[in-house]
N, C-alpha and C positions, 0 to 999 in steps of 0.2 A: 504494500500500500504506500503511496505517494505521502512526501511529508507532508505537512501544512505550512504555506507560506508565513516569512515572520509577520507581513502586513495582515493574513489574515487571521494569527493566533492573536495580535494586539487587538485588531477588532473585535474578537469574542471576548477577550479579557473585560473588555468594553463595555460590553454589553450585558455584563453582570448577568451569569447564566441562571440562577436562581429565580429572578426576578420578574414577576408578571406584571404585566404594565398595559395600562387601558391603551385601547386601540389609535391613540392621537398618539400616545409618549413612544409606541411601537414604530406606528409609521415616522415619525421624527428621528427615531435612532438608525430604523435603517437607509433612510436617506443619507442618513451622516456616515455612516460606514460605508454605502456603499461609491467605492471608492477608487472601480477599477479606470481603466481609460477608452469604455464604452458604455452604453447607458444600460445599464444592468435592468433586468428583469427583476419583477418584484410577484415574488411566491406564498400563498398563505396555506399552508399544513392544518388541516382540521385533523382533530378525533374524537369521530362519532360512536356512540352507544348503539351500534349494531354487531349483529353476527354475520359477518358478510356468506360463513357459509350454508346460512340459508338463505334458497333466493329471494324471498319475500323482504328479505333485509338488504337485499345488495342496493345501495343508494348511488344512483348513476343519474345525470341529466344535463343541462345546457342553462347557461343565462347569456342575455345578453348585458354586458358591463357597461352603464351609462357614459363612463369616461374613455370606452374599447380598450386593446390593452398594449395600444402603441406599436404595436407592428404592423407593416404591409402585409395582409396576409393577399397570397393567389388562391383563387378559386377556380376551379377545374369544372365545369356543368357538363354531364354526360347527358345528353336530351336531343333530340329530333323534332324537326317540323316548327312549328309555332313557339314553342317552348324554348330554342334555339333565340329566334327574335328576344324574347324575356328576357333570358339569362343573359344577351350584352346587354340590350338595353340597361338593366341592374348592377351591371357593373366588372360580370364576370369576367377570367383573364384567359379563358380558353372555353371554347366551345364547341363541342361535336359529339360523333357517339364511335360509331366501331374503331375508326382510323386513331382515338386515342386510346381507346379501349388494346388494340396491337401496341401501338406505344410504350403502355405502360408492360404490355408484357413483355419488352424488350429490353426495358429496366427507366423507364424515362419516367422520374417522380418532382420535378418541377412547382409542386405546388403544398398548399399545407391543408388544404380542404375541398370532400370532392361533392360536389351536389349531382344528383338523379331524378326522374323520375320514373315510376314504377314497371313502365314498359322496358324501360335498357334492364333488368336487374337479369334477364335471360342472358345477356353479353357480359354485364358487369361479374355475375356469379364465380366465372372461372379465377377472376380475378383477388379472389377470398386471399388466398396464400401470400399475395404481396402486401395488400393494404390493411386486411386486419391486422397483423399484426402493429401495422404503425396507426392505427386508430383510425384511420381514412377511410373506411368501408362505410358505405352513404345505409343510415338506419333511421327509419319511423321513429323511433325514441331519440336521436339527435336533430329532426327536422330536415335533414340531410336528403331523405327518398321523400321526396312528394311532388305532388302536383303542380303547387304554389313556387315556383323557380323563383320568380321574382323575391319575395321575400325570402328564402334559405340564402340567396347570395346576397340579398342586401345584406342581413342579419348576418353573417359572416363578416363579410367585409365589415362592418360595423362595431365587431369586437367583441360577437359570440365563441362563450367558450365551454367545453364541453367535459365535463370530470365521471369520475368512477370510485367509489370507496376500494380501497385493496384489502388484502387477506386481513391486515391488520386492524383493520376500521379506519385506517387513514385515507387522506383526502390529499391530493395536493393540486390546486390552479393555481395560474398566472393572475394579478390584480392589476395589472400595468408597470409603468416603469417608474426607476429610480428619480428622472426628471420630470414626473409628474407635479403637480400643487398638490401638497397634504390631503386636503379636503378629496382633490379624486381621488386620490388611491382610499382612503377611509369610505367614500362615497360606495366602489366599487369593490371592497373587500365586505362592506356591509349586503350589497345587492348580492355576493354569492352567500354569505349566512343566510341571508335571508332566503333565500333559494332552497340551500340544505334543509331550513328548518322545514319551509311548505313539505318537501318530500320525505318527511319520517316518518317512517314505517309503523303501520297502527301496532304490529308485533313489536316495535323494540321497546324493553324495559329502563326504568332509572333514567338519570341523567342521558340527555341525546348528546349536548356539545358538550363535550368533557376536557377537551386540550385544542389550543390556537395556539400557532406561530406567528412569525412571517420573518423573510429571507430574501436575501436579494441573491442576485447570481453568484456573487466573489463572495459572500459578506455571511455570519452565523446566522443561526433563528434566534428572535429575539421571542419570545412568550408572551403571548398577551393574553389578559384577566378575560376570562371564558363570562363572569358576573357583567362588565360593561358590556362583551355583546348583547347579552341576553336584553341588560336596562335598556339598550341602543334598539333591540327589536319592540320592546314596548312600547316605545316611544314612535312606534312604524307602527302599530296596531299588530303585529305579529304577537302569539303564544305560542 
């Protein structure tokens, strides 16, 4: 295992590892850390009060982040006919059906999100083995296969983002970047709480959020008070 740079063992020192901190004094510290010489991504680690292996517990979905989360992302639309017209119209950065569809299985992966509609999934299907694994397999529960082109590539491009609880109940999305204003990254790390909370599972017991982070690309997880999200959801009419 690779050591840890000295800049970024002084920054955890920093960051007083113990310490849980409302979600203003978090995002403040990791702005301040994050210190590389690109604009670092800004990451928030939930853990949730599920059993991921049951499925009725696996907590999986999409938000879109009011403030998006600062990247260009490309969008790939695999559609025909009229749907075609949509998908640039809205913005998407390629569009077609079979001839990308060979592409890709040629190894050409140019993009970070692929939108469908239900007719291609007979072409799309062979295609399981490349993109599943990188999370780009276009699904009804990410909004990705639908009808509605226009909006899945707005809504992408816009700074829709897509997460999964893993084995361990953990959670991890993108909330935007390091050079964001405070207020958005707080804005948009609230809109994905908010988000987890709507999808909890009528089976899961106890406490749901039980542990927050947040982390910038170069930079430690700093801990924040799970008790301010919660007051922060109240204050949203969330329970």
């Amino acid at each position: 295992m690779a050591s840890k740079s000295h800049r970024y063992l002084e920054a955890r020192a920093k960051a007083e590892r113990e310490t849980r901190h409302s979600l203003s004094e978090g995002v403040r510290i990791v702005r301040e850390l994050a210190t590389a010489k690109f604009d670092e991504t800004v990451e928030m680690c939930v853990l949730l009060g599920v059993n991921p292996r049951d499925s009725e517990q696996v907590v999986r979905g999409t938000c879109v982040l009011p403030h998006g989360t600062g990247r260009t992302v490309r969008v790939l639309a695999l559609v025909r006919g009229e749907h075609a017209d949509e998908a640039r119209e809205a913005g998407a950065d390629y569009v077609g059906d079979e001839e990308y569809v060979e592409k890709i299985e040629e190894g050409w992966l140019d993009f970070e999100v692929v939108v469908a509609t239900p007719d291609m999934m007979r072409d799309i299907g062979k295609l399981g083995r490349i993109l599943g694994p990188r999370g780009l397999m276009p699904s009804p529960k990410t909004g990705t296969l639908t009808e509605d082109v226009s909006k899945a590539v707005q809504e992408a491009k816009a700074g829709k983002i897509s997460f999964r609880v893993d084995r361990q109940g953990n959670l991890h999305a993108p909330v935007g970047k390091a050079s964001f204003e405070p207020e958005a990254l707080e804005q948009n790390a609230m809109t994905l709480v908010e988000k987890l909370t709507q999808l909890r599972p009528s089976s899961a017991k106890g406490p749901y959020l039980r542990r927050a982070a947040l982390s910038s690309t170069m930079g430690p997880g700093i801990k924040i008070d799970v008790s301010d999200l919660r007051s922060r959801l109240l204050e949203r009419g969330v329970r």
